[in-house]
N, C-alpha and C positions, 0 to 999 in steps of 0.2 A: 761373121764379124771378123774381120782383119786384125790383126794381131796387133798393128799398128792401134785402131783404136780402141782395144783392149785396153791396153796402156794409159792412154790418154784417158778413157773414162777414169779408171782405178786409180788414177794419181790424182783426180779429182775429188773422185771420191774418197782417197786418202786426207786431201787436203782440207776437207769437208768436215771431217770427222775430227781433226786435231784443233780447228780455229771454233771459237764459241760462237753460238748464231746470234741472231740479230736479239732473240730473243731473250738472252742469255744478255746480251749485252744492255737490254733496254731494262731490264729487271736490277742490273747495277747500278749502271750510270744514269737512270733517269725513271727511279721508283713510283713518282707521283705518276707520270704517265702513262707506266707499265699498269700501274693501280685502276688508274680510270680506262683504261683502254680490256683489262678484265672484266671491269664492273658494266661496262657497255656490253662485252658479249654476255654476261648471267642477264642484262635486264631487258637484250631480245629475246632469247630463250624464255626466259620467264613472261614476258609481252605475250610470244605464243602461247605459251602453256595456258595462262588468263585466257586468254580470247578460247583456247579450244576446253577449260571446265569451263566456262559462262555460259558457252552457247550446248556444252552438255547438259548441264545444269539448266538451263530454261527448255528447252527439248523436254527434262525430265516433270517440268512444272506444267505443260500442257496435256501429256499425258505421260502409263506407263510405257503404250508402244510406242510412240516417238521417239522418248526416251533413249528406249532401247535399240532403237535403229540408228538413232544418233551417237550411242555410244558403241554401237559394232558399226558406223562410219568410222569414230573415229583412233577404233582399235587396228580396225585392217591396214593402211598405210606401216605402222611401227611392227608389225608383223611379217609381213611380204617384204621391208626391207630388210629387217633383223634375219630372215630365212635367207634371203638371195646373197647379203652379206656373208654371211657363214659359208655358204656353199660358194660363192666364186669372190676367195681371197685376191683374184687376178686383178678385179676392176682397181686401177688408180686412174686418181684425175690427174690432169695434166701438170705437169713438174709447176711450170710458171704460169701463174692464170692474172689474167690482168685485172685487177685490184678494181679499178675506175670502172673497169665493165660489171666485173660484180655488185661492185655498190647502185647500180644502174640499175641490174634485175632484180637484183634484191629488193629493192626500192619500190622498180613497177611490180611484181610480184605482190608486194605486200599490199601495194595500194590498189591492186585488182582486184587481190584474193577481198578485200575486204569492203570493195564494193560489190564484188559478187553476192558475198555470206548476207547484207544485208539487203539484196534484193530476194535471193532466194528467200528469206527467212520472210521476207513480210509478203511478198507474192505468192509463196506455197505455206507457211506459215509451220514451217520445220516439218512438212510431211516428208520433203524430201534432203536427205543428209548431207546434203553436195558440200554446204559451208565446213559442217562437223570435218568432213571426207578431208576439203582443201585444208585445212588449217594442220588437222593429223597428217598429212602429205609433206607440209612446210615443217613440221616439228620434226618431222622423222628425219627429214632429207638435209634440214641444219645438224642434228644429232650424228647424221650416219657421217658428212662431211667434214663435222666439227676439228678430228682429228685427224682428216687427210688433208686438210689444205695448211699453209702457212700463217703463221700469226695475220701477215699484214691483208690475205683473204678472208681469215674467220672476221678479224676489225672492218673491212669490208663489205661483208655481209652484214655483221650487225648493227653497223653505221647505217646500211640500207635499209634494214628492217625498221628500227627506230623512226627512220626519217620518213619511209613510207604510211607507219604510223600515227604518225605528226604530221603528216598532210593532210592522211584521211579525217584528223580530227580539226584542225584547221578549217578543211574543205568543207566537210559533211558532218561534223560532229563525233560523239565515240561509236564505237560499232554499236548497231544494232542484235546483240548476242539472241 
């Protein structure tokens, strides 16, 4: 690296550090929708959480071993990312991720995963844990990102999440857990 933009990063990053973010500023000046734009990220996180006890919870009402294979589906995802987090502090996501493409995967994401969960579920009839799997996958990998991306990516995502949601339920009714 050049000495030259040594400089120029570090007087950004100086400059970075003394000016309040966006977040800081929407939490002053515009409460209400700092308010709701929180309350929108706890109620995808919680959307997932639902969707992944219900379909553990019915796994456990067909049988014990189902059950149990439903709930080590959907232990191993927060596992393997909680281990690989720890050991390689290196991974960052990328500084600027564009917001409109997130809300996009997000969106398809949630409206696959959940047409997926309810074909698996009634075609194998929870023998096999792929929905339990995908949904622990989504929970973990909103979890593990939550805190690397920027306010107006996690809003983003969980604008996505919601809305993918709401199609599915729109489209095809609630999931099939």
């Amino acid at each position: 690296m050049s000495r030259g933009s040594y400089r120029t990063t570090h007087q950004r990053a100086s400059r970075r550090a003394n000016h309040p973010t966006n977040d800081m500023k929407d939490r002053k000046n515009r409460p209400l929708i700092y308010a709701a734009n929180r309350f929108a990220i706890t109620i995808a996180v919680a959307t997932i959480i639902g969707l992944l006890i219900g379909s553990v919870i019915e796994a456990f009402t067909i049988s014990p071993e189902v059950g149990v294979r439903s709930f080590a589906a959907a232990a191993l995802p927060p596992i393997i990312i909680t281990y690989s987090s720890f050991f390689s502090r290196s991974v960052k996501p990328p500084e600027q991720a564009l917001e409109t493409n997130l809300y996009a995967l997000a969106l398809s994401w949630v409206l696959v995963l959940l047409i997926v969960v309810d074909f698996v579920n009634d075609r194998f009839n929870h023998s096999i844990p792929l929905g339990e799997f995908l949904i622990s996958l989504t929970l973990s990998g909103l979890i593990y990102f939550i805190k690397r991306l920027s306010l107006k990516s996690r809003l983003s995502c969980a604008y996505g999440i919601l809305s993918g949601f709401l199609v599915h339920v729109l489209i095809f009714g609630l999931p099939n857990n």
